[in-house]
N, C-alpha and C positions, 0 to 999 in steps of 0.2 A: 467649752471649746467649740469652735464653727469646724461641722464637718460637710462632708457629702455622704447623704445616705441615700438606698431606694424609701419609696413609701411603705410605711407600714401597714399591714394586712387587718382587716376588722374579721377577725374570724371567732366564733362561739360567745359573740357580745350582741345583746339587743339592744340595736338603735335605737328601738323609738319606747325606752324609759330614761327620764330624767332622773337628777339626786341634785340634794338642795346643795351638799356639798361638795366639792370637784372631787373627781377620780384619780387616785393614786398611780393609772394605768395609764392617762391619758394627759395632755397639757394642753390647753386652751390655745385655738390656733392651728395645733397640725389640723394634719390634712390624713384620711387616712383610705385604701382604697377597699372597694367592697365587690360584689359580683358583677359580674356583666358590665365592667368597664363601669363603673359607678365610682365615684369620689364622695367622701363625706369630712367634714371637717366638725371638732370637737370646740362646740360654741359656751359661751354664759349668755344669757339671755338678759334683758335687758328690765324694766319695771314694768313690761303688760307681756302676758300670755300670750305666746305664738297661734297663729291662725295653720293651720296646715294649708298648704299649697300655695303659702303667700311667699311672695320675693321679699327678700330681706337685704337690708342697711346693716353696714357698720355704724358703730354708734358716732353721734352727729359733730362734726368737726369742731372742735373745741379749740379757738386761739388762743387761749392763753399758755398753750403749753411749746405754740412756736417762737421761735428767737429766745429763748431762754437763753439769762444769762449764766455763764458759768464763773462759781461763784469763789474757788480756788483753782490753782494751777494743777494740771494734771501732770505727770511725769510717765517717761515708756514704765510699760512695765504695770503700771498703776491698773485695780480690778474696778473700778469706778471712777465715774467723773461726778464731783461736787455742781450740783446746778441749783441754781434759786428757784424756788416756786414759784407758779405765777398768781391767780387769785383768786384759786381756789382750794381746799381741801381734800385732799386724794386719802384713798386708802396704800398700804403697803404692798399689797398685790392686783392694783388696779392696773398697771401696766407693764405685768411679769406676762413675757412673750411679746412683748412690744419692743418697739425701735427707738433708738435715739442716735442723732446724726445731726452732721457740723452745718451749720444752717449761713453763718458767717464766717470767715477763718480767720484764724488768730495765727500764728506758726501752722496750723492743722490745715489742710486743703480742705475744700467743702466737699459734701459729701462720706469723706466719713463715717461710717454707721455700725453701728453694734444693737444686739439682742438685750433688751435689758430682762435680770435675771430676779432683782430683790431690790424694792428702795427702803431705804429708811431713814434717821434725823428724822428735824420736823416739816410734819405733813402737811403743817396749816399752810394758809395764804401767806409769804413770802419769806418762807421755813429755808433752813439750808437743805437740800435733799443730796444723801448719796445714792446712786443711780450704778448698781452693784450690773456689769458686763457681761458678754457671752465667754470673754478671751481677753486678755492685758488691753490698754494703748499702746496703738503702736506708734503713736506721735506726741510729740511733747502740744499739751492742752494749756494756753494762755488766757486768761482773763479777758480778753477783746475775741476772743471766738463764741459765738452763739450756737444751740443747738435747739433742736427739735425734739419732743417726744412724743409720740403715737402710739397710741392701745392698740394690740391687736387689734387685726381686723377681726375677728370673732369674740370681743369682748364687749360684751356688752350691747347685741344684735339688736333689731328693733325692725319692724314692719316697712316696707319701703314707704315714704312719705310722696305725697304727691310733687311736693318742692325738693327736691334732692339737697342732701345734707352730708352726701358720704359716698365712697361706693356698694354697688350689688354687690354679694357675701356668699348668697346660697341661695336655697329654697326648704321652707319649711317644710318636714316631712311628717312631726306631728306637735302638738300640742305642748311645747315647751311650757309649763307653768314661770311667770317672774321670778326673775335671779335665780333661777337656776341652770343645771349645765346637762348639756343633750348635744345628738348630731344633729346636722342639718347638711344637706346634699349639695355637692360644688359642681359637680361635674355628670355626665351622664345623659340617658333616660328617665324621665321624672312626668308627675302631672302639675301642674302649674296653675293659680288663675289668670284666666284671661280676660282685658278689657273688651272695650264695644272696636276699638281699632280694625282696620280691614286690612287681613293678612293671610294669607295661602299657606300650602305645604311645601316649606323648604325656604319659609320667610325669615331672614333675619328678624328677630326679636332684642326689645332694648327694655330697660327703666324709662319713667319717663313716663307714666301713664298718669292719665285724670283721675284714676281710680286705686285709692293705696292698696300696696303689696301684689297688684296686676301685672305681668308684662305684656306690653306693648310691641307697635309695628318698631321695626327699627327704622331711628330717626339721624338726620344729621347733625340734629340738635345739639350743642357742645358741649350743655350737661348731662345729656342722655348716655349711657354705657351700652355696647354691643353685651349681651347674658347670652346667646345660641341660636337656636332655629325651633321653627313651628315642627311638627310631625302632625299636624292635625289646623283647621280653619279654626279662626279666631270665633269666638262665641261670648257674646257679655257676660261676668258673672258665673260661666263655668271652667270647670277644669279639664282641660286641654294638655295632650301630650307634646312636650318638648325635650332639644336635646340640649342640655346646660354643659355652658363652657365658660364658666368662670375660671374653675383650675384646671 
């Protein structure tokens, strides 16, 4: 069920250990808040070891999982929508805390979206998949509507790329070993690395740097994303205080 809640509290949990396998306590995605106005959010890590201080990606935009078709009629009421795979093979909780949303409308206006909570059927390349909900349909789902699916953004994290492939996520706060699951900081005072870019104290800071997992000057650039402000002059190669405003 979609509710409104406050943020939950990280209180007598140590951030920075990892576990190969997820926490019973936690769900991939929140967000959760820690001292001193600090945000941290509960990541999977993606196939290379985390750098500490590096700005991090959501994992790299995957089309084939846009315009899907939906592959039976959905009805109100209904806890899943029936959708075709696209052409790849998923796991069953690869996109448990992700979205899926009306991409084209059938009867369903676009837009649309719900939490997905569990897929199952077949998971191969052009499998029937059910796509198990946060809450019912609340509108009758026809075969001429497409939809979207997106992984968390914290599933599946990876080092900022110098070519943007996603949005900024966080900042590494330590050494996440692959595929596995740890925090990493969203919000706050953090130390960060920095490129060779020429940027002052109380500089807007973006993505978008020459140098992966750095942030950079803010740019206008339209791939580049606003991540906060300098607290300290830009320095190639070290780590640099900023205040991160992702969440």
């Amino acid at each position: 069920m979609a509710i409104l809640a406050g943020r939950p509290i990280v209180a007598d949990i140590d951030l920075y250990k990892s576990t190969a396998l997820a926490s019973s306590l936690f769900q991939v995605g929140d967000v959760y808040a820690g001292s001193k106005g600090r945000l941290f959010g509960y990541a999977l890590n993606g196939a290379t070891a985390l750098v500490k201080g590096d700005l991090l990606q959501e994992a790299a935009n995957n089309t084939t999982y846009a315009n899907m078709a939906v592959g039976t009629a959905g009805a109100v009421g209904d806890t899943f929508i029936q959708v075709t795979n696209g052409t790849a093979t998923i796991t069953s909780n690869q996109f448990v805390g992700g979205t899926i949303g009306v991409y084209t409308a059938g009867t369903v206006t676009v837009a649309d979206e719900y939490v997905i909570t569990k897929i199952t059927g077949t998971l191969t390349t052009g499998g029937a998949l059910k796509v198990y909900l946060d809450r019912p349909l609340r509108y009758v789902y026809t075969t001429s509507a497409t939809v979207n699916m997106k992984r968390s953004r914290l599933s599946g994290v990876i080092q900022f790329p110098t070519t943007q492939t996603g949005v900024p996520v966080g900042v590494a706060i330590y050494e996440i070993p692959a595929n596995e699951y740890g925090f990493v900081q969203t919000h706050g005072e953090c130390t960060a690395l920095s490129d060779g870019a020429t940027f002052a104290v109380g500089s807007s800071i973006s993505s978008g740097s020459s140098t992966a997992g750095a942030v950079s000057v803010g740019s206008v650039a339209t791939t580049d994303c606003f991540i906060g402000y300098a607290r300290q002059v830009s320095a190639a190669g070290k780590g640099i205080s900023i205040f991160l405003k992702i969440d």
